[in-house]
N, C-alpha and C positions, 0 to 999 in steps of 0.2 A: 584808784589813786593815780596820779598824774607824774608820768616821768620827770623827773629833774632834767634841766636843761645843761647841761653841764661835760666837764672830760671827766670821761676817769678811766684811767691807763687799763688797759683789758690784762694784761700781762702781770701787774700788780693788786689792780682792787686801789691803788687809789685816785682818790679825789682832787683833779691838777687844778681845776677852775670852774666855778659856777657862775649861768649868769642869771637875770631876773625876765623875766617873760615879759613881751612888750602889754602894754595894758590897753583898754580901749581907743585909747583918743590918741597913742603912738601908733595903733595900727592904723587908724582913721588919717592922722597925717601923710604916712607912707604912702596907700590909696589915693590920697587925695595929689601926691606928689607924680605916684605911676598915672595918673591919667590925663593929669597936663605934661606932662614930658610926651605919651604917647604924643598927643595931639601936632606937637612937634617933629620930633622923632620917624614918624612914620613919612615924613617928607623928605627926611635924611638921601640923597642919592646912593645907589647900591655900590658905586665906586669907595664911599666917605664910611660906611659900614664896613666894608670889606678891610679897608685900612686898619680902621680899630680891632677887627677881628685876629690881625694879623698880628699888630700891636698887643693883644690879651695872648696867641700864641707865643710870641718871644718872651712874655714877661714867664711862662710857665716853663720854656724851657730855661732861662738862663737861673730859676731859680726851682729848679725841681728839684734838688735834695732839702732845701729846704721844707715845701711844699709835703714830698715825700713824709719826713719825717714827722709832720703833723698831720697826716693821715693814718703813717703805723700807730704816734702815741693815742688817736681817738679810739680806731677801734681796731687795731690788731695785726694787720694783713703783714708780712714779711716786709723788711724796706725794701728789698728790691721788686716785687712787685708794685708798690707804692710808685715807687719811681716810673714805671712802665706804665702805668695808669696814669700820673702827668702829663708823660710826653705821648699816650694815647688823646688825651682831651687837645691837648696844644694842636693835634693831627686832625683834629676835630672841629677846630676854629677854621684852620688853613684850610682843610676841604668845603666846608661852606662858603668862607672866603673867596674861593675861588670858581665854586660853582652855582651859586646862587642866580648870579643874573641870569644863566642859563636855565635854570630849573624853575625862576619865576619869571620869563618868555613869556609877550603874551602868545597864544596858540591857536593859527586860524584856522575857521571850520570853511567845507566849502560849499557856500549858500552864498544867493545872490549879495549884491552890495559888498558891504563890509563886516565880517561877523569873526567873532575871534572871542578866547576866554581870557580873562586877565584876573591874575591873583593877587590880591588886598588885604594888607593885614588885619587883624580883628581889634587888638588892645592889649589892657593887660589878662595876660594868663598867668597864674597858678599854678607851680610846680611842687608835688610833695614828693618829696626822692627819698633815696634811700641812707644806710648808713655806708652800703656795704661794700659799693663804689662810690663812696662819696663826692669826690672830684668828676669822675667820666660821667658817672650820669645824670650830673647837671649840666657840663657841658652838652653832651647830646642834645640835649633841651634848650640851651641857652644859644648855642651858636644858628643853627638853623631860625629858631625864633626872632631874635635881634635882625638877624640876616634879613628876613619876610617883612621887617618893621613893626613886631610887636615889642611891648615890654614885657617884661621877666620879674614874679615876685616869688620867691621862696622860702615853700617851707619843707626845712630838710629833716632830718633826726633827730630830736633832741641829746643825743650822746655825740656827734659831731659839728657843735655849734664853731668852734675853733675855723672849721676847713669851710662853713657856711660863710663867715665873715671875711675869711681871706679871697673867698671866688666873687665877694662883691668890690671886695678893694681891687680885685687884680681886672674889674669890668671896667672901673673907674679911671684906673690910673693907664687903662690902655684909650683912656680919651672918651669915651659912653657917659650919655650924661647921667646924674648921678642917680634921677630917678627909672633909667632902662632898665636897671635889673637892682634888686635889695633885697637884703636878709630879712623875711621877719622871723626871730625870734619867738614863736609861740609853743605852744602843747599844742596837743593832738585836739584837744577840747575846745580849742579858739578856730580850729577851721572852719564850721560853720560858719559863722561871723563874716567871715574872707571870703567864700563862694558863696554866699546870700548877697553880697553887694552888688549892686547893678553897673558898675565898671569892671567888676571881673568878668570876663568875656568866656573865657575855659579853663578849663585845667588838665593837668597831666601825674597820674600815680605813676612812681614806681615800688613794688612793695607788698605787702604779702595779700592774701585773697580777701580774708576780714575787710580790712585798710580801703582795698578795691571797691570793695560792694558798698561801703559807706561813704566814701565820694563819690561815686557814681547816684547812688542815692541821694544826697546832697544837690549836683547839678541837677540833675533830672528833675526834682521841686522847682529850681530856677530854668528851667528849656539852655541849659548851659552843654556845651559838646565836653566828652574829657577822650583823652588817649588811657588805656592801664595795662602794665604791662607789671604781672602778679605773679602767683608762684610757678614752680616748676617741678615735676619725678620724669626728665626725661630718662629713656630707655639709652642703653647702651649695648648694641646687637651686638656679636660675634658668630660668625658663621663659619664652616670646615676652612673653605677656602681661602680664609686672610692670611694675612701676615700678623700671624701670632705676637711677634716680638713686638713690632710695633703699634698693636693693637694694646698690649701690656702696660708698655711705654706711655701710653698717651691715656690709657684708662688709670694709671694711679694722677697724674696732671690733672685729668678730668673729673677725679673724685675728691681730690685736695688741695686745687687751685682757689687764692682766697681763705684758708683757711674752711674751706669746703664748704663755706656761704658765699654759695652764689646761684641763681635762679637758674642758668641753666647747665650748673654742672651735673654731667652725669650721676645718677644716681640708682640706678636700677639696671644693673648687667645682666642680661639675658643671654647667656650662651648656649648654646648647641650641646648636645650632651659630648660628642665625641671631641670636645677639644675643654669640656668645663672642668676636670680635674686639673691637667695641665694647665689651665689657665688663673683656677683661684689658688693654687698652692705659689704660682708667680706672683699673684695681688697679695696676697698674704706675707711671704717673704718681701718686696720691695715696702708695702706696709711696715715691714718689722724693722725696717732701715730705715726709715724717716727720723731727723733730727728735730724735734717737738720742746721750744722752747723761746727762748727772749728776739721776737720779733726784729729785732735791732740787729742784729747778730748776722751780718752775714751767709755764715754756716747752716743759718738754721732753714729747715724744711717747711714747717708748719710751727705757726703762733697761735696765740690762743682763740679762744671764739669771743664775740667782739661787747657780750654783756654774761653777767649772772644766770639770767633766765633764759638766754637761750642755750645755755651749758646747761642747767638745771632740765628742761624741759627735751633735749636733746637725750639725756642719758636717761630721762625717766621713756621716752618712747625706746632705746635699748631696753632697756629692763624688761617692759611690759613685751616687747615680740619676742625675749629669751624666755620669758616664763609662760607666752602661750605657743612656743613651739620651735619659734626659729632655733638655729644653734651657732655658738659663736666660733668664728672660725680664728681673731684675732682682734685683740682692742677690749671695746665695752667695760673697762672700769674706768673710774674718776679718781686720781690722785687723793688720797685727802688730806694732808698738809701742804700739799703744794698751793702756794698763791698764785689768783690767775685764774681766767677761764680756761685752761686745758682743758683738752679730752683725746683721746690718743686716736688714732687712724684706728679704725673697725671694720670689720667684716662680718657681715649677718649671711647665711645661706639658710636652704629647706623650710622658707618662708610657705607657711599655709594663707590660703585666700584673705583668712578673716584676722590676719598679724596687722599690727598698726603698720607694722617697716611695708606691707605691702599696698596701702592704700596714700600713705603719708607721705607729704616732704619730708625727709630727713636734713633739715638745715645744718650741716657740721661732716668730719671725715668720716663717716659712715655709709658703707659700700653695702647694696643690698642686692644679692647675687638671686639670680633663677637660671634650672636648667630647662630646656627645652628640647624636643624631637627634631622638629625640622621650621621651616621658615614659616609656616602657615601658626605654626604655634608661637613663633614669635612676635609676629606681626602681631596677631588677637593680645599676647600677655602687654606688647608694648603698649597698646591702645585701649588697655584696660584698666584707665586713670581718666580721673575727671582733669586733671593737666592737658596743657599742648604747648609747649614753649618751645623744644626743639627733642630733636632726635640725630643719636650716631649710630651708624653702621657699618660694619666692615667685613666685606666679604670681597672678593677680587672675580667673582663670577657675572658678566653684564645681566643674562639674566635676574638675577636676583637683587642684583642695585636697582633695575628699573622694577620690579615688583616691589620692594621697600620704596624708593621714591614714590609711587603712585600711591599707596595703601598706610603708612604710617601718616598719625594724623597729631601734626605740629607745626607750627609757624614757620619750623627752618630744618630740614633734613640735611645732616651733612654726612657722605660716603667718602671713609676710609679717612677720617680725622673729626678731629672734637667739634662741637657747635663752640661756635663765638659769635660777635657782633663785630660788624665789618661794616666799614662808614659808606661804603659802597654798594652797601645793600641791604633792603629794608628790613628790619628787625621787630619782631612780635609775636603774640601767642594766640592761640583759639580756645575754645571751652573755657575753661575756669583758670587757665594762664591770661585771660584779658582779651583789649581789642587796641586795633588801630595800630600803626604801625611807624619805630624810629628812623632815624638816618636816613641817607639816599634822596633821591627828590620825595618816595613818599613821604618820607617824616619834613619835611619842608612844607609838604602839602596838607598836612593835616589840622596848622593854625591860621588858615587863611580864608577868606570867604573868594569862594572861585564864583567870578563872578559872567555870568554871560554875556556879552553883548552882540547888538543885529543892529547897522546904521544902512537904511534902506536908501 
């Protein structure tokens, strides 16, 4: 059955606004609208784009509580992380804006005459994004792409259609013509339709691994390129020699940042034996202290999870690794009068090989601990997921940073702090976390046709 396209408050269970899914001959107009705009558009000078880019950044900040607070009521996330997530995308306009002419340079080779590569935009592409950043990772998508001289047609979540419509107004009213970027409105069952067209040029997943494989499936029928950027179990090392506290510190962040849906927060602590009592009786106790409630609320730590089913399907993956082995160190029940997708901060330890908690994403605040002997065993447990999306570790010994930087195998290792995405640097998974890469010039360079030239 086909998700409604609609809000409904994650914190309550209700139903704020529904809308109706565009129908054939509204999507065929959109298309038809993205591809005579391109036509124009792509002539735009990089000066006349940056303006407006600049112009989409001010409108984000001067109204990010607003903005904000239509991102907590669609799917959940704390306001004030909401808020950090606006004036992340706004940062996100401005650094393209400002680096663009640079990163699309043409760039000369050196062969007789005149010979150089120049990069050309393709058209419109197709973004299916997620719920979970709603705002930032359209922008990630959208500024770089506009930037290059493509258009922008999206299709986002059906549970945050609200913050879908506003990032098209806010493309619009920052001066972009009205067909550079547009909401469509559809279900999951209307994208074929959309990547079958021969003016779709590519597209870009963000989103879980199913979701991946059938867009990718989808272009690959049409010879269509896509970026996917899918799920994640990265590792979270601790080795003798860190800084215990601040390792502590940054792994409850990293376990319950977002409402502990997000691809690449930690989720699989692998410690060392001789500092893992110490360490999960810390995670367990700052766990016990989390304030778990009405996302709006200042005060609050963690809001609820951002649908039914993935509360539902979160707690039934607890259940089944308590009852084939693991043991609960803290958490793991579900309220049952409470309204609202809650589920409390949790800690799974003594995970055997064949536990779901060891092979699975755990999308929600569920912390899945392993002990370890030494670095050799961490490294193998870390790398022993069909994921790569990133990896933390934390040890303060240089040997052992450069054997984890060389040997852990994910898209972004970061040593002695959490992974995130940094507009400064390119962002992406390997294995069964996807391909291709955001931000930075490479995600600039990924919707363009690099094209060569030799003038003899």
């Amino acid at each position: 059955m086909a998700r409604p396209i609609a809000t409904v408050n994650p914190a309550t269970g209700e139903t704020v606004k529904t809308f109706t899914p565009l129908t054939p001959p509204e999507i065929e107009a959109k298309l038809t609208l993205a591809h005579q705009t391109f036509l124009d558009f792509r002539q735009t000078p990089l000066p006349q784009r940056a303006q407006r880019l600049h112009r989409a950044a001010d409108l984000l900040e001067q109204n990010r509580t607003q903005y904000a607070h239509l991102i907590t009521l669609e799917m959940g996330k704390t306001l004030r992380s909401a808020v950090a997530e606006v004036e992340k995308s706004a940062a996100g306009c401005r650094f393209y804006a400002e680096h663009a002419q640079a990163f699309l340079a043409d760039v000369p080779a050196p062969l007789p005459g005149r010979a150089f590569v120049r990069y050309q935009p393709l058209g419109p592409i197709l973004a299916v994004m997620p719920w979970n950043f709603p705002f930032w990772q359209v922008f990630r998508f959208a500024a770089p792409a506009l930037m290059a001289g493509n258009v922008g047609l999206l299709k986002h979540a059906s549970n945050v259609p609200q913050c879908a419509l506003a990032i098209e107004a806010i493309f619009r009213e920052a001066g972009f013509p009205p067909g550079a970027f547009q909401t469509l409105l559809i279900g999951a069952e209307q994208v074929a339709q959309v990547v079958a067209d021969d003016r779709i040029q590519a597209a870009t997943l963000t989103g879980s691994e199913p979701a991946g494989r059938n867009l990718a499936r989808l272009a690959g029928d049409h010879l269509k390129k896509t970026v996917l950027e899918l799920g994640g179990s990265d590792p979270f090392i601790v080795l003798p020699s860190a800084d215990l506290e601040a390792a502590l510190r940054w792994a409850v962040i990293a376990r319950t940042m977002n409402n502990g849906q997000s691809c690449i927060a930690a989720k699989r602590f692998i410690l060392s034996e001789a500092i893992a009592d110490t360490f999960i009786e810390g995670m367990a106790e700052r766990f016990r202290g989390l304030k778990v409630g009405d996302p709006m609320d200042p005060n609050t730590d963690l809001g609820p999870l951002a649908t039914p089913e993935i509360l539902e399907a979160l707690d039934q993956q607890v259940q089944d690794s308590v009852r084939a082995g693991a043991r609960l160190v803290v958490g793991g029940y579900r309220w049952p009068d409470r309204p609202g997708n809650f589920y409390p901060p949790t800690v799974l330890t003594d995970i055997p090989p064949t536990n779901r908690a060891y092979h699975e994403e755990l999308f929600g605040p569920v912390a899945a601990v392993f002990r370890v002997k030494n670095l050799e065993e961490a490294i193998q447990l870390a790398n022993d997921t069909n994921f790569g999306l990133g990896a933390s570790a934390w040890t303060c010994d240089p040997d052992e940073q450069e054997r984890l930087i060389e040997h852990l195998e994910a898209g972004s290792v970061f040593i002695n702090g959490i992974v995130k995405s940094d507009l400064r640097l390119p962002f992406g998974g390997i294995k069964h976390s996807g391909y291709g890469r955001e931000l930075s010039i490479q995600g600039i360079h990924e919707f363009v046709n690099v094209k060569t030239v030799w003038v003899q």
